[in-house]
C-alpha positions as CSV (number, residue, x, y, z in Angstrom):
1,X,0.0,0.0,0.0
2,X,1.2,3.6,-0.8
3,X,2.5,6.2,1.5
4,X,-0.7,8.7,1.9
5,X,0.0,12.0,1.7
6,X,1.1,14.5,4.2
7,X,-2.1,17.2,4.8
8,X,-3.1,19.7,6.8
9,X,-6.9,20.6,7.5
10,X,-8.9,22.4,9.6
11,X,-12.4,21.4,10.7
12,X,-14.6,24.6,10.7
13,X,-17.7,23.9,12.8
14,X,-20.4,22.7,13.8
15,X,-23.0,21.1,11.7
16,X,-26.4,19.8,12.7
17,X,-28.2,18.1,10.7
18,X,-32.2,17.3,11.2
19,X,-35.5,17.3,9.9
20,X,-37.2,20.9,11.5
21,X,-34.0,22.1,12.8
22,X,-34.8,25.9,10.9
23,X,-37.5,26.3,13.9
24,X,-34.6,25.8,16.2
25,X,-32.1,28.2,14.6
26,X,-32.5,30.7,17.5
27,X,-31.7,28.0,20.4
28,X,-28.7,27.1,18.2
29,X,-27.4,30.4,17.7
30,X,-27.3,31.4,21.4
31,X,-24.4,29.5,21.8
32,X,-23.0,32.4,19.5
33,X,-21.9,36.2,20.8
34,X,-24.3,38.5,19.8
35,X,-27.6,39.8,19.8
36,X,-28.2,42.3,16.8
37,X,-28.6,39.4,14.0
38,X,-28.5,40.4,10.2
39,X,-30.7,37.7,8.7
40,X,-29.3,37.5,4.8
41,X,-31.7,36.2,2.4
42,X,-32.9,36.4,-1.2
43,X,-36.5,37.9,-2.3
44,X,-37.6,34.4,-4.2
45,X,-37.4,32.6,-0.5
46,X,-40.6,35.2,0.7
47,X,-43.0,32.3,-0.9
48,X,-41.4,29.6,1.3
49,X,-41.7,31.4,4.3
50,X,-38.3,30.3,5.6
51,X,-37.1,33.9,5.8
52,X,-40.1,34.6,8.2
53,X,-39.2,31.6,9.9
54,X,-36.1,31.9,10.7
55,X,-36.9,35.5,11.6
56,X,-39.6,34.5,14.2
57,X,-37.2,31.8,15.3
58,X,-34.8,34.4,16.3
59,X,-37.0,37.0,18.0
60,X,-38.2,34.1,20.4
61,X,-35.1,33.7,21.5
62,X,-34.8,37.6,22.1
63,X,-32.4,38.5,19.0
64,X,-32.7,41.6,17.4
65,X,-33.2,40.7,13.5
66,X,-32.4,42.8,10.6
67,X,-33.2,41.2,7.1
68,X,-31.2,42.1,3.9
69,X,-33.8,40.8,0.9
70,X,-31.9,41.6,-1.7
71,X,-29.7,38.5,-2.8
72,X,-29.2,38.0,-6.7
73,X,-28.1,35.0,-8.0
74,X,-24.0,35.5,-8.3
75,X,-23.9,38.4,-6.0
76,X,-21.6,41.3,-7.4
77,X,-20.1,43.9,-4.7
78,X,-23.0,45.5,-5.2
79,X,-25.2,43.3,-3.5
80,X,-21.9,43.1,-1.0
81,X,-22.0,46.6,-0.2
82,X,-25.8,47.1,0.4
83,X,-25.7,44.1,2.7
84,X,-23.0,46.0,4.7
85,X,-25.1,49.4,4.4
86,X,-27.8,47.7,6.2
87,X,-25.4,45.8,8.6
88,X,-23.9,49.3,10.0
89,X,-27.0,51.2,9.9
90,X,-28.4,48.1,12.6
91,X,-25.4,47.9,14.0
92,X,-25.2,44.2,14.1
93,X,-22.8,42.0,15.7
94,X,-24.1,38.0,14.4
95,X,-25.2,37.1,10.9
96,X,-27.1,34.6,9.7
97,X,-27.7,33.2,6.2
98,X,-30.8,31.3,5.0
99,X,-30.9,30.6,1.4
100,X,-29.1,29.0,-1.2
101,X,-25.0,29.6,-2.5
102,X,-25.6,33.1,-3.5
103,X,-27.1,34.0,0.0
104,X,-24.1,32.3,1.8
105,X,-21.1,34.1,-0.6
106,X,-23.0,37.4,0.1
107,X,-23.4,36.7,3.7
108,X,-19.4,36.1,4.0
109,X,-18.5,39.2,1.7
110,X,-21.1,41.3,3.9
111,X,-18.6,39.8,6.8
112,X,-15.4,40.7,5.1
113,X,-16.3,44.1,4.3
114,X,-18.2,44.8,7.7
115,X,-15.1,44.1,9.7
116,X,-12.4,44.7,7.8
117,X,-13.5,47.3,5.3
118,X,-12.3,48.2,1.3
119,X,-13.7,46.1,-0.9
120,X,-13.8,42.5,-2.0
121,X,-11.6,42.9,-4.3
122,X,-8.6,43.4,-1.5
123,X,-9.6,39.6,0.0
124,X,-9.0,38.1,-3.9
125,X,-7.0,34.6,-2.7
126,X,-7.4,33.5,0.8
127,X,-6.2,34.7,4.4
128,X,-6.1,38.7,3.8
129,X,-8.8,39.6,6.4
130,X,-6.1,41.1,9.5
131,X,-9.0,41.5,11.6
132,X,-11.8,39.6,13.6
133,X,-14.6,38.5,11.4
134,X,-18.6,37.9,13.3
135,X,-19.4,34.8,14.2
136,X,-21.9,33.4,11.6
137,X,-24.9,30.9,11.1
138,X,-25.4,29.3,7.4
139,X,-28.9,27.7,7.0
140,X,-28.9,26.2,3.2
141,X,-32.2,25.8,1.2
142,X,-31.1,23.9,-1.7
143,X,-28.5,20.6,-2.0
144,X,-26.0,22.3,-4.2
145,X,-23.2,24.7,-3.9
146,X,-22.3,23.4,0.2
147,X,-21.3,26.9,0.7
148,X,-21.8,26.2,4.1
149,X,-19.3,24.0,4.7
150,X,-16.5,26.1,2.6
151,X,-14.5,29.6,4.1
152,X,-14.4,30.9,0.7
153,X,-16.9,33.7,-0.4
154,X,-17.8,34.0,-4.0
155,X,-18.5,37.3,-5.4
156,X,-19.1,38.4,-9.1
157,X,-16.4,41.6,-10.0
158,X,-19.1,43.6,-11.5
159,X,-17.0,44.9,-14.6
160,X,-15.5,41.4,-16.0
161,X,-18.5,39.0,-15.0
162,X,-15.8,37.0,-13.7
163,X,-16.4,35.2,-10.2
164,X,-13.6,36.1,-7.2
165,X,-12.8,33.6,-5.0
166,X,-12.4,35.3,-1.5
167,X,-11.0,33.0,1.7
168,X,-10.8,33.5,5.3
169,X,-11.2,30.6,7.7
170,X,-12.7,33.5,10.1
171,X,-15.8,34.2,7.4
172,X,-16.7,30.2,7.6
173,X,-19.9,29.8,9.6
174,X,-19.5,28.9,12.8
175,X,-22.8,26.7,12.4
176,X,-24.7,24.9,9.4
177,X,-27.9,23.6,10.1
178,X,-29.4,20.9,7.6
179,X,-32.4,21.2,7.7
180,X,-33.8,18.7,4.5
181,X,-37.1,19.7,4.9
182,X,-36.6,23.5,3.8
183,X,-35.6,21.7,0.6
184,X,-38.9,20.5,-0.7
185,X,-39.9,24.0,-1.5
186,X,-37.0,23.9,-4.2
187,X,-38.6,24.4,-7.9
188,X,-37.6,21.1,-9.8
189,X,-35.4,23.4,-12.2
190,X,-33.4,24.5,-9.0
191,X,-33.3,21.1,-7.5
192,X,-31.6,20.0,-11.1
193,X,-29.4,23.0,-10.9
194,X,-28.2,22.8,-7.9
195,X,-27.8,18.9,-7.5
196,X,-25.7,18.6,-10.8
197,X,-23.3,21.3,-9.2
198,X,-23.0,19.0,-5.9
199,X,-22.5,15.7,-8.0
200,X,-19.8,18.1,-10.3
201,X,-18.4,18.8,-6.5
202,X,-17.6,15.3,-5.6
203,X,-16.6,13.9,-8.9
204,X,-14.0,17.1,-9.1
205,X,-12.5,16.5,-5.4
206,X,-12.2,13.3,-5.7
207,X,-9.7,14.1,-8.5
208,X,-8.1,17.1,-8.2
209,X,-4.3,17.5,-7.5
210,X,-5.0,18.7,-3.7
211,X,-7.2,16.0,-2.8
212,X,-5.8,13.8,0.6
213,X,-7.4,10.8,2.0
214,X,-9.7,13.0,4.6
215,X,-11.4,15.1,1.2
216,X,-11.9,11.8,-0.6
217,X,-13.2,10.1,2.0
218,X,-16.0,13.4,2.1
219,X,-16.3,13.3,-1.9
220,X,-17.1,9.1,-2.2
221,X,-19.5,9.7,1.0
222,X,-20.8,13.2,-1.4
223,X,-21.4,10.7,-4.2
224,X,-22.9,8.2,-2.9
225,X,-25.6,10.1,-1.4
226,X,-26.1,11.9,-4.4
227,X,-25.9,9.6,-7.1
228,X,-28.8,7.6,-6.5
229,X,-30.6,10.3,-5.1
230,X,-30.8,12.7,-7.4
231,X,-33.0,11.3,-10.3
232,X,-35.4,10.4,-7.2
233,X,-35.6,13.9,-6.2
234,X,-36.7,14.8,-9.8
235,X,-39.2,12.1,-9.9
236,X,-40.6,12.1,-6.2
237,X,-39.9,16.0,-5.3
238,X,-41.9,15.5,-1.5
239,X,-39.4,12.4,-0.9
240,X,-37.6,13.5,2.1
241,X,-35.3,10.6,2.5
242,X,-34.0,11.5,-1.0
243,X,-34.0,14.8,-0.2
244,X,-32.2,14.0,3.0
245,X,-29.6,12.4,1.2
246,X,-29.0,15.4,-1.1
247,X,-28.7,17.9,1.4
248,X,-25.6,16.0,3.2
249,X,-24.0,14.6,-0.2
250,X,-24.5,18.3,-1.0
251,X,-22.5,19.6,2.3
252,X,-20.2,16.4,2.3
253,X,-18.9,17.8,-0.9
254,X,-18.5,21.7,0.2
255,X,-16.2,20.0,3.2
256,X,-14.3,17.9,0.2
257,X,-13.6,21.6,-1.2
258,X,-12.5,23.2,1.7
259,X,-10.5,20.5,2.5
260,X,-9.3,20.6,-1.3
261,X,-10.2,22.0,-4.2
262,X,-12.0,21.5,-7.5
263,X,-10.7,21.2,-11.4
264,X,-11.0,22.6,-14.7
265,X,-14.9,21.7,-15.5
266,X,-15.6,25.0,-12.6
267,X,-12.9,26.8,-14.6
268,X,-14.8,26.7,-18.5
269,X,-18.2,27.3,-16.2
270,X,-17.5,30.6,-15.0
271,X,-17.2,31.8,-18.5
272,X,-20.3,30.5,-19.7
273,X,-22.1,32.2,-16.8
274,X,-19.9,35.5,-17.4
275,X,-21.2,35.8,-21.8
276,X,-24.1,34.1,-21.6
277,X,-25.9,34.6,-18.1
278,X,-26.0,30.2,-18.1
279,X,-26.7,29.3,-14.6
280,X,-23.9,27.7,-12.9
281,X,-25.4,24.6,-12.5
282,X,-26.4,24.3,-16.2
283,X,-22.9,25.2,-17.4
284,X,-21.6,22.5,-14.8
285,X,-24.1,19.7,-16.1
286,X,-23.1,20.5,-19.9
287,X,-18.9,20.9,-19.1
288,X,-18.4,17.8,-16.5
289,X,-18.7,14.4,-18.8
290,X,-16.3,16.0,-21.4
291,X,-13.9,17.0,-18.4
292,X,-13.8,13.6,-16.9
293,X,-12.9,12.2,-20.0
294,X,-10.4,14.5,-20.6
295,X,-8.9,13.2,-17.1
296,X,-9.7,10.0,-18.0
297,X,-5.8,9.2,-18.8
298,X,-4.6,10.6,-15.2
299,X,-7.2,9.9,-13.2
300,X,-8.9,6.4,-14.1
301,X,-7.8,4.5,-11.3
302,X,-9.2,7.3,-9.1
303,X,-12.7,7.7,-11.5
304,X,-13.1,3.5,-11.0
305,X,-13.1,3.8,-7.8
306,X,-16.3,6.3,-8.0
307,X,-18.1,4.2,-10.3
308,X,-17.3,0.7,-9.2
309,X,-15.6,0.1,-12.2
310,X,-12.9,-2.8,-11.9
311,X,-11.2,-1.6,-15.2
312,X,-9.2,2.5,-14.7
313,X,-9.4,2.2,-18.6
314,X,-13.1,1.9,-19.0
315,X,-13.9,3.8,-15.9
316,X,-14.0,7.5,-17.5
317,X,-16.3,6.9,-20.4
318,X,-18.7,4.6,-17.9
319,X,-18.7,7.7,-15.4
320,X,-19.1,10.3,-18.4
321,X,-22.4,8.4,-19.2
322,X,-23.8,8.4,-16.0
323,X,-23.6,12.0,-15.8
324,X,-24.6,12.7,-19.4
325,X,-28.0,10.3,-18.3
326,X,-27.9,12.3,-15.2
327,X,-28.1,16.0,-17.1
328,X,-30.4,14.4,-19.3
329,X,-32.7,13.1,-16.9
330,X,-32.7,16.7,-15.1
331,X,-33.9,18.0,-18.5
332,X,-30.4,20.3,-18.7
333,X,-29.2,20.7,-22.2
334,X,-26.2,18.7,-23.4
335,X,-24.3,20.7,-25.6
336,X,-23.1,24.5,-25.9
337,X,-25.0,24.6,-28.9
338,X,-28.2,24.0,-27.4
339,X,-27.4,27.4,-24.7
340,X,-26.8,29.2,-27.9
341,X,-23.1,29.7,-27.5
342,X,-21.6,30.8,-31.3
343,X,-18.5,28.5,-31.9
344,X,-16.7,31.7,-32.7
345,X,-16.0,32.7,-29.2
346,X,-14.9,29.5,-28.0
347,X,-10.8,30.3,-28.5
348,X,-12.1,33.6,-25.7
349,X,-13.8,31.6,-23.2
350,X,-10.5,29.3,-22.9
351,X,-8.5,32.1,-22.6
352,X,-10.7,32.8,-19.7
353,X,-11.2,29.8,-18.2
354,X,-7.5,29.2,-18.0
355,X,-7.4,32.0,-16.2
356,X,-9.7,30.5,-13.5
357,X,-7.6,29.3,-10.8
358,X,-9.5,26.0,-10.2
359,X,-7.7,25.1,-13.7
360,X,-4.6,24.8,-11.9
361,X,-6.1,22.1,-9.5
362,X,-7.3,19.5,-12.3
363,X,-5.7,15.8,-11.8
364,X,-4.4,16.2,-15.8
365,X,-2.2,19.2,-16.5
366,X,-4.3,22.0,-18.8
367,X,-3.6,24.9,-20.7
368,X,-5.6,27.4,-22.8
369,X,-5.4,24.7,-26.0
370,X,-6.4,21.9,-23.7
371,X,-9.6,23.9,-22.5
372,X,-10.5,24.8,-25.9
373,X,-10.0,21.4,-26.9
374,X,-12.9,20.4,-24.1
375,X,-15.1,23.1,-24.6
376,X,-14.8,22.0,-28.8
377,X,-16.2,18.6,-27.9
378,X,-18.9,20.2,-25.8
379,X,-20.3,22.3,-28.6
């Protein structure tokens, strides 16, 4: 058996995980300093009620509550900087998050900014915060991004499109509570979405050049919650085992990321998202069967494992067609000709996507004629 490779991780907190547990979010967040709360949310959560929820939640356990509404998917500075507007005007000191990846990246900008001031632009790369950060609650209402488990914050530069990836172990939240049931109120075009971007999370960290044997052990836990679950949630949407099992193969994954990193399919995403507005999780479903086969000749072995495959050689292209039937199955489109994308600007969006820095994790070695070579057999 091989040496395993040296790591270093850090746990970040505490996670609870139950059916209901968004009643008990203010009893949970007492064992937090604080008591001016800035509950970040996003205006499309209203119908749901969980905002109000986790509001009244709160107040009964004698918490101030401020909410910021006004969440848009990929959050710019924009959306940053009103947060933190509202924050100072309430003077709050404890911030909580309820909502999906968008309201957790804004959340943790709104942190940066709030404590340490400038812009979110000066926390580009990780551990540039110098100052104390708030102590933080994450409540996630879809199984996709795992924000929650991750200290990174991702926020949209406003002029490029381009995401930033902004990390600070002291803007991770000190609590995530799972709750599964606040997931049945996802649209079936978000619980596609955002479960092909969860899958696309374990496949990648299983892989990637950073992963150790604590991250893999999260990713092939991430995947095998989510494999077999996610077609059930599409079928059965009020199936709350399935939906159970998203939500943790969903945060499994995020705590694969933290304690790794992802690859190149996250790289030729972002551009996609930055030209043509494609939802993240749409640009993910369409990217990641070309990507793994484009790793297939580093990271077979790795790729059998995932699928139960006994043969590294056949592995990729039996795991590619699983998550082609997957996308398909979700009703995502297939190719970048079906999201309209002109095969003219395919040479730029490499160019971009090498620029990503996820790129520089991926198990096989890329460049910008590599990426362009994917994103060629995904047109």
């Amino acid at each position: 058996m091989a040496t395993p490779p040296a790591f270093d991780i850090q746990p970040l907190g505490r996670i609870v995980f139950e059916c209901g547990a968004l009643n008990r979010l203010g009893e949970l967040t007492r064992s937090l300093p604080g008591s001016r709360v800035l509950l970040v949310t996003d205006p499309g959560l209203a119908h749901a009620g969980h905002p109000q929820r986790a509001t009244k939640s709160l107040r009964q356990a004698g918490y101030e509550v401020t909410v910021f509404d006004r969440v848009k998917e990929n959050p710019t500075e924009k959306e940053v900087a009103d947060g933190v507007a509202t924050a100072k005007a309430a003077d709050i000191d404890l911030i909580v998050a309820v909502g999906g990846g968008s309201s957790m990246d804004c959340a943790k900008g709104i942190n940066f900014l709030y404590t340490n001031g400038g812009r979110m632009a000066d926390y580009k790369g990780h551990d540039k915060a110098t100052k104390p950060m708030l102590p933080s609650v994450g409540v996630p209402t879809t199984a996709g991004t795992g924000s929650e488990a991750q200290s990174y914050a991702l926020i949209t530069d406003a002029s490029s499109h381009m995401k930033m990836a902004c990390g600070d172990k002291k803007a991770a939240f000190r609590i995530s509570i799972l709750d599964p049931e606040v997931t049945l109120s996802q649209p079936r075009t978000v619980t596609a979405v955002t479960g092909i971007d969860a899958v696309a999370h374990a496949v990648e960290s299983f892989v990637c050049v950073k992963a150790n044997p604590v991250s893999r052990t999260y990713s092939l836990a991430a995947w095998r919650h989510l494999e077999p679950s996610f077609e059930t949630v599409l079928s059965q949407p009020t199936n709350l085992s399935a939906r159970s099992a998203m939500q943790l193969g969903a945060h499994f994954a995020g705590m694969a990321i933290e304690s790794a990193m992802l690859g190149v399919c996250h790289s030729c995403a972002n551009p996609l998202t930055a030209h043509y507005g494609v939802t993240h999780g749409v640009a993910i479903g369409l990217m990641l069967p070309h990507v793994v086969r484009f790793n297939g000749p580093m990271a077979g072995e790795l790729y059998a494992q995932l699928i139960g495959e006994p043969s590294a050689h056949v592995a990729p292209e039996r795991l590619a067609d699983r998550l082609s039937r997957m996308v398909f199955a979700a009703g995502l489109p297939l190719s970048l000709k079906d999201i309209g994308v002109d095969e003219g600007i395919l040479p730029l969006l490499a160019h971009e996507a090498n620029q990503q820095w996820t790129a520089r994790f991926n198990p096989r070695r890329v460049d910008e004629s590599d990426i362009l070579e994917i994103y060629r057999a995904a047109w």
